[in-house]
C-alpha positions as CSV (number, residue, x, y, z in Angstrom):
1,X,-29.7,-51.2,-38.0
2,X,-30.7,-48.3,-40.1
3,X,-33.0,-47.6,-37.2
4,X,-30.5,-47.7,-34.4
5,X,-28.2,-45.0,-36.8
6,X,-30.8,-42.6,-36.9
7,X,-31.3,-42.8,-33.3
8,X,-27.4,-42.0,-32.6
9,X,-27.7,-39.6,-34.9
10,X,-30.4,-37.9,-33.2
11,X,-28.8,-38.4,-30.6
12,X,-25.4,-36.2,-31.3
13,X,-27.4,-33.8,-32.8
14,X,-29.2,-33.0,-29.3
15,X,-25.8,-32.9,-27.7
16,X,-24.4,-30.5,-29.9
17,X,-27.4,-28.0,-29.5
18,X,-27.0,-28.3,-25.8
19,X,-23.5,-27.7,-25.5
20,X,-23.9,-24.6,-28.2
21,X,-26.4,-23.6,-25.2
22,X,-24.2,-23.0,-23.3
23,X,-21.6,-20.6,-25.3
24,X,-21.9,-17.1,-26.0
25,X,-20.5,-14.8,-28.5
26,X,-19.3,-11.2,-27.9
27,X,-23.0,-9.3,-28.4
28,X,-24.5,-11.3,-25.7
29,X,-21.2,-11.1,-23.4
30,X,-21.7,-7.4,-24.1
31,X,-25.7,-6.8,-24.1
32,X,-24.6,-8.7,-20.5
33,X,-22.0,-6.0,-19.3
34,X,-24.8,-3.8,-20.3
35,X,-27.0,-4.5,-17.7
36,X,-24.1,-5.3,-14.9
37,X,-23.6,-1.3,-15.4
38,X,-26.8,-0.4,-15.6
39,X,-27.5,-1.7,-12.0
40,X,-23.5,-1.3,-10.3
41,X,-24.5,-0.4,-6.7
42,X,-21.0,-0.9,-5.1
43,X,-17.9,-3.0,-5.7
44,X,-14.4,-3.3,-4.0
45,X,-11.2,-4.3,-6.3
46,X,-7.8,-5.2,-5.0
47,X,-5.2,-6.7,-6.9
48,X,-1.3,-5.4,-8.2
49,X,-0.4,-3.0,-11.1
50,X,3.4,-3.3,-12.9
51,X,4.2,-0.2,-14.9
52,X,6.5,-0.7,-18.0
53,X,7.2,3.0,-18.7
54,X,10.1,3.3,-16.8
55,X,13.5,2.1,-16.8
56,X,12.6,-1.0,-14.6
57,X,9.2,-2.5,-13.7
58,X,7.4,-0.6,-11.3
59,X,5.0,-2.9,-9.2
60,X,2.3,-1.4,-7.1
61,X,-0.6,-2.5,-4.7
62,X,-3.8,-1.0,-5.5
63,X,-7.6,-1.2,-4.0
64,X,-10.7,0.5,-5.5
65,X,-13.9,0.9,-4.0
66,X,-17.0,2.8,-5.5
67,X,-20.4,2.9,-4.2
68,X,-23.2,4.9,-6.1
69,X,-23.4,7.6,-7.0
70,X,-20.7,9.3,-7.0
71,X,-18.0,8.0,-4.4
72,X,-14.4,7.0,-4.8
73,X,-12.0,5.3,-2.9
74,X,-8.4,4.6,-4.7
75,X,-5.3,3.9,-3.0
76,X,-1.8,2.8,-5.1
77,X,0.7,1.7,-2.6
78,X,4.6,1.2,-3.4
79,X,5.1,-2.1,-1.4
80,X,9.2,-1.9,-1.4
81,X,8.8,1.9,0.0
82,X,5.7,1.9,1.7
83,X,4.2,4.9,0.4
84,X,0.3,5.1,0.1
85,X,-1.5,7.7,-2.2
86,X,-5.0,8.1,-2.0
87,X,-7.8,9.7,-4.4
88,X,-11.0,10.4,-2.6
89,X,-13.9,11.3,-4.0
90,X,-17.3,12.5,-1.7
91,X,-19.9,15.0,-1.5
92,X,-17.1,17.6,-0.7
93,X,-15.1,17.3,-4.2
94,X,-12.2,15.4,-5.0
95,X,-9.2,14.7,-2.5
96,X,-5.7,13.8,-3.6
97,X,-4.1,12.5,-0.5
98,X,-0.4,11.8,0.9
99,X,-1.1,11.1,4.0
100,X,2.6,9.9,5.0
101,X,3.1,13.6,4.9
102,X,-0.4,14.4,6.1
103,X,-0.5,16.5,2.8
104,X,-4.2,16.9,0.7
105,X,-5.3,18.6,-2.3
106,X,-8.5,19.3,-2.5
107,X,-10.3,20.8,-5.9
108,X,-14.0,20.7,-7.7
109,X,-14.0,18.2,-10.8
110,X,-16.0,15.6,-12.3
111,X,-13.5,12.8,-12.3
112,X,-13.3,10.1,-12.9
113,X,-16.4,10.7,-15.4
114,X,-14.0,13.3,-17.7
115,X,-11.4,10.5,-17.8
116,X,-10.5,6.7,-17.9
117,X,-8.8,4.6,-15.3
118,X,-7.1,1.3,-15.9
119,X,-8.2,0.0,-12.4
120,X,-11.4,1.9,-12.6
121,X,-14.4,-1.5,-13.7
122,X,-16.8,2.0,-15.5
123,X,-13.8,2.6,-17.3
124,X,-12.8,-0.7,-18.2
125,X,-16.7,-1.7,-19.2
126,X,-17.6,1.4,-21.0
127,X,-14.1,1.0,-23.2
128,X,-15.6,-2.6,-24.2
129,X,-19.2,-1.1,-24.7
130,X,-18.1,1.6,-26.7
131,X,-15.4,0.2,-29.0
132,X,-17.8,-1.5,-32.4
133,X,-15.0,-3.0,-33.3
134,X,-13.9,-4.7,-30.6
135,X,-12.1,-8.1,-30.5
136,X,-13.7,-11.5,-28.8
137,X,-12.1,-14.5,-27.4
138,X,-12.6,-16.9,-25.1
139,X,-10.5,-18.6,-22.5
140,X,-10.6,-21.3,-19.9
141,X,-12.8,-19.1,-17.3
142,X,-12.7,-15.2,-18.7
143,X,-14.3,-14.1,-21.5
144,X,-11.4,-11.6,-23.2
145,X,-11.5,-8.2,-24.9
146,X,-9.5,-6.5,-27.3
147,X,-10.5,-2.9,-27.3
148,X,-8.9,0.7,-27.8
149,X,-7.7,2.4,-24.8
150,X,-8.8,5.8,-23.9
151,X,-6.2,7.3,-21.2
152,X,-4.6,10.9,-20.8
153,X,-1.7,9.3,-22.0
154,X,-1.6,9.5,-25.8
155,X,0.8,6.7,-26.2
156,X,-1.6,3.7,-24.7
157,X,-3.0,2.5,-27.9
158,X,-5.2,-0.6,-27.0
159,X,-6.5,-3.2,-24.0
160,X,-7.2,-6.6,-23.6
161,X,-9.2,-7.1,-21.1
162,X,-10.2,-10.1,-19.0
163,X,-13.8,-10.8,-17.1
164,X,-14.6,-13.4,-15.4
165,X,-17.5,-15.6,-17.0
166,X,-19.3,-15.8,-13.7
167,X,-20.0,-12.5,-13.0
168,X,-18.4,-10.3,-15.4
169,X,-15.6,-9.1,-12.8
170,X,-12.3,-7.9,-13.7
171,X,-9.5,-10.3,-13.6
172,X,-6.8,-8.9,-15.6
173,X,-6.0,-5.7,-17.9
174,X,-3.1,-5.4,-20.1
175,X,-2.9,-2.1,-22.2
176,X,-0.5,-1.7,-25.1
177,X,1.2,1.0,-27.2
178,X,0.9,1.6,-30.5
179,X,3.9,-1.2,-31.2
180,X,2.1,-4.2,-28.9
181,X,4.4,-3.3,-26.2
182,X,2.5,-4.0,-22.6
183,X,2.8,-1.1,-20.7
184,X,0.7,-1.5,-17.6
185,X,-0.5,-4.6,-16.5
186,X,-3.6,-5.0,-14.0
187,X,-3.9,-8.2,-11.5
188,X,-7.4,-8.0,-9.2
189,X,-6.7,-10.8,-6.9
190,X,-10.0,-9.9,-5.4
191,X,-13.3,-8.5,-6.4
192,X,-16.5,-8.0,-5.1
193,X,-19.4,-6.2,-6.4
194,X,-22.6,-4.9,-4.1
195,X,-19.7,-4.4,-1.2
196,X,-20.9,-3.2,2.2
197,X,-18.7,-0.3,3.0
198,X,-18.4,1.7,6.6
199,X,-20.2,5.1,6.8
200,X,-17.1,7.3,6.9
201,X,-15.2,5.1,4.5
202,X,-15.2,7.7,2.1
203,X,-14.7,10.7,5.0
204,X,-11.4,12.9,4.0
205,X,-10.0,12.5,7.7
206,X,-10.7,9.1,8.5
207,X,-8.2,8.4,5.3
208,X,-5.6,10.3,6.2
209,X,-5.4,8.9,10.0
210,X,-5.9,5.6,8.9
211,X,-3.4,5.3,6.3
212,X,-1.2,3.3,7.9
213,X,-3.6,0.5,8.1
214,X,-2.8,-2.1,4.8
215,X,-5.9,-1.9,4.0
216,X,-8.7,0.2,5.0
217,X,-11.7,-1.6,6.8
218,X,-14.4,-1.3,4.3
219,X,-17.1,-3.8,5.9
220,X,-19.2,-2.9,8.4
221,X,-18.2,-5.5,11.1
222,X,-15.0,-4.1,10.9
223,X,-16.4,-0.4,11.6
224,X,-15.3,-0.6,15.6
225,X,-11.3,-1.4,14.5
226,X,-11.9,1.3,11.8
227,X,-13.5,4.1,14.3
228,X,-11.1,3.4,16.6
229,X,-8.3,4.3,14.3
230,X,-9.9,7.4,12.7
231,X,-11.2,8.7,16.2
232,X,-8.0,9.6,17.5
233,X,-7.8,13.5,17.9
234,X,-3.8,12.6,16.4
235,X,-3.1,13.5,13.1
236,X,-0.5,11.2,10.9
237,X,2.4,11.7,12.6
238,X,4.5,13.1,9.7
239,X,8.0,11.9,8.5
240,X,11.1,13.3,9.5
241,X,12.9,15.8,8.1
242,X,15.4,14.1,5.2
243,X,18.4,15.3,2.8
244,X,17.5,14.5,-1.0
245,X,19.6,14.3,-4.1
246,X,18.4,16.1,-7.3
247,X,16.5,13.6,-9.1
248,X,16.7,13.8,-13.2
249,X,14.2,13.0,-15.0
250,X,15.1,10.1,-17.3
251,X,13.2,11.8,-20.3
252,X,13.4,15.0,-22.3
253,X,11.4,15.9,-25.4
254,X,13.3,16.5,-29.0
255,X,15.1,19.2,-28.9
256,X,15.3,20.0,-25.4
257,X,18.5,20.6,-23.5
258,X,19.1,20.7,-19.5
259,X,20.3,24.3,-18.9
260,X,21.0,24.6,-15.2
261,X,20.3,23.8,-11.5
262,X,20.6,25.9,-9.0
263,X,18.9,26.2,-5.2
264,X,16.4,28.0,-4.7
265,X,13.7,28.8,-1.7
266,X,9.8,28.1,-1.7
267,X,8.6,30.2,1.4
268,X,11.0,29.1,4.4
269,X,11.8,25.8,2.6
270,X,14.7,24.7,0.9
271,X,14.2,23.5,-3.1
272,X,16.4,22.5,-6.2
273,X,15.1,24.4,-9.6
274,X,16.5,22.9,-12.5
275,X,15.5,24.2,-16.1
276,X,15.2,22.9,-19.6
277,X,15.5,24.9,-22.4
278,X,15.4,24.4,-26.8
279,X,12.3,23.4,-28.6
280,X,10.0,23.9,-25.4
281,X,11.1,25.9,-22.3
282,X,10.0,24.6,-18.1
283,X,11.3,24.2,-15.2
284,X,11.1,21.6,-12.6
285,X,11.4,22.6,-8.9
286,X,11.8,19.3,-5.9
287,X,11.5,19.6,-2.4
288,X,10.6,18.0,0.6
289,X,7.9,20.4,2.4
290,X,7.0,20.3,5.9
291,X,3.1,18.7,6.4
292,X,1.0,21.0,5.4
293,X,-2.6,20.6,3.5
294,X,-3.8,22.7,0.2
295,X,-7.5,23.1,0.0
296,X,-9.5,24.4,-2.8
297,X,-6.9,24.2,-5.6
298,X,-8.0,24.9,-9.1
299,X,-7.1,22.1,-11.0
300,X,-7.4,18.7,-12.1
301,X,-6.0,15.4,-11.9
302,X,-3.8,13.8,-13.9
303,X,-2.7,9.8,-13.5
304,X,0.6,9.3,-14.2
305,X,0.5,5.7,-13.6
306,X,2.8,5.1,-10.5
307,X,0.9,8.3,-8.9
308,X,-1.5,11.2,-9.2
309,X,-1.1,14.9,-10.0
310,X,-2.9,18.0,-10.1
311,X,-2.4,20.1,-13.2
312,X,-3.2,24.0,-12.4
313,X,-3.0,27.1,-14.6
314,X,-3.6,27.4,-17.9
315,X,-1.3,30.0,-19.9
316,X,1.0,28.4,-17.6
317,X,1.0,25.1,-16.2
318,X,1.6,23.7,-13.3
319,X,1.9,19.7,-12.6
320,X,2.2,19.0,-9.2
321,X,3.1,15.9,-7.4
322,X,5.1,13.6,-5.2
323,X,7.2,10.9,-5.4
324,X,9.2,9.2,-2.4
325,X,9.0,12.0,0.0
326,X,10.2,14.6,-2.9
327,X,7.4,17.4,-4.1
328,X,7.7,17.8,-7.4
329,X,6.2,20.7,-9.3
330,X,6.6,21.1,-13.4
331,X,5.9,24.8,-15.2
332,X,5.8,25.5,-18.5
333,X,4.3,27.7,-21.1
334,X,4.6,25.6,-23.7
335,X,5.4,22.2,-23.0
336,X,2.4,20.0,-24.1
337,X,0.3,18.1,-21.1
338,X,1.1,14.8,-23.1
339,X,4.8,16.1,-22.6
340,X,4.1,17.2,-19.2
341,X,3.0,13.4,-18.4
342,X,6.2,11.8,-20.3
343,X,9.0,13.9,-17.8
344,X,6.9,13.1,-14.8
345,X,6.2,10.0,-15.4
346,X,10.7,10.1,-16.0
347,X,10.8,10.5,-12.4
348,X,9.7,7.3,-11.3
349,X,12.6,4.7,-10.6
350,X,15.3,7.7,-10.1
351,X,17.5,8.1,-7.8
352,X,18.9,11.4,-6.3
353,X,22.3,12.2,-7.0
């Protein structure tokens, strides 16, 4: 009897060494993610992003690809509007496309190495490889993250973030305020890491003439469809012409007071100027500008969540962007970039009036 007791327990013991085998604890999850980075060829990413900073939820559709070394493919799509934006990034510098309006910046910067992306896997790895005093759990089929966020916007505190124990892919991203709120919340339906992208996938033209396309073909048995599109000697066809209502931004800093509007004129085209004036001073001028493209701007970019901008100047700044059609364009002498962000990011969810 004693005998057959020793054996069982024995017997237990050996199960519970084999099923601690099989769990691991947040320094080999991240000594892990350590060597996914240190050989990340290529990946593709699509999923949905739902913005909290706004009045209402914004949702957006959004696909990533990267292949090594240094190329970038990011579009964020309003579903309900149908608007693509596009940041490209090749051996010719760093494109911020609208190709609805068939309208591109173009400027030299190191991004997205100077600056952290939510949908971005270096930035979401390197926030978990960086932070000592990170946070570890463990669900069903994700290992989980708690983690500080590091993101132009000042007011994104921390991230949880979810990777999938199979591979280490993304699965879900929620990053927080400094009260717990969730602000922005990442879905990747899909991801795929040593993707097989098209030549010219990265190529400034073939993005802008194949923007209409859901999503871009990025494998390479869908190059014929893809060339076909982008061959066309046919540029975007741009929108018409529309009427817009001045469009308020739902946010002012402390102190700040709307002092007028009034119409002014940009070159030939029409624009509404509308200034702010009290504890900081700017102006914000909207318009809806024939297709035109911008090369070689000075600048850099700045994500303001539902979209991109370029900030220019530096006495005086300039934060350009669009929304909906509508050009917006923020100056100010004194207005703080984190400020800067807070209006524009204001806009989104307006309507003119």
């Amino acid at each position: 009897m004693r005998r057959i007791t020793w054996m069982a327990a024995i017997v237990i013991c050996f199960a519970v060494v084999l099923a601690g085998c099989g769990k691991k604890d947040s320094a080999a999850v991240v000594k892990d993610l350590d060597r996914v980075m240190n050989k990340l060829d290529s990946y593709r990413g699509a999923g949905t992003m739902v913005l909290h900073t706004g009045l209402e939820p914004q949702e957006y559709a959004v696909e990533v690809c990267y292949q090594a070394p240094h190329y970038y493919r990011i579009s964020l799509t309003n579903e309900k509007k149908d608007i693509t934006q596009i940041v490209l990034r090749n051996d010719d510098g760093v494109f911020v496309l609208t190709p609805h309006l068939n309208k591109s910046f173009r400027f030299q910067s190191d991004w997205p190495e100077n600056q952290g992306q939510v949908y971005l896997y270096q930035s979401l790895a390197q926030s978990i490889l960086m932070d000592n005093e990170r946070q570890f759990t463990v669900d069903k089929e994700a290992y989980v993250f708690d983690v500080q966020a590091n993101y132009q916007n000042g007011s994104l505190a921390r991230q949880k973030i979810w990777l999938s124990k199979k591979d280490l892919a993304p699965q879900h991203v929620e990053v927080s305020d400094a009260n717990s709120n969730v602000m922005v919340v990442v879905d990747f339906k899909e991801f795929e890491f040593g993707k097989k992208f098209d030549k010219d996938s990265f190529d400034m033209q073939r993005n802008m003439t194949s923007y209409n396309l859901k999503s871009l073909p990025a494998m390479t048995e869908a190059g014929n469809n893809a060339a076909t599109a982008a061959g066309s000697d046919k540029a975007a066809a741009p929108v018409a012409k529309q009427q817009f209502g001045v469009i308020e931004p739902a946010y002012t800093p402390a102190g700040v007071k709307r002092q007028d509007i009034r119409d002014v004129k940009l070159g030939d085209e029409k624009a509404v100027l509308i200034r702010y004036s009290g504890t900081y001073n700017y102006t914000l001028i909207e318009s809806m500008p024939e297709t035109q493209t911008v090369t070689s701007l000075p600048g850099d970019i700045v994500d303001l969540g539902y979209t991109l901008a370029v900030v220019t100047g530096e006495d005086k700044k300039t934060l350009t962007w669009t929304y909906d059609g509508v050009e917006f364009r923020l100056s100010t002498g004194d207005l703080p970039l984190n400020e800067m962000i807070k209006v524009a990011q204001a806009v989104q969810g307006q309507t003119g009036k």
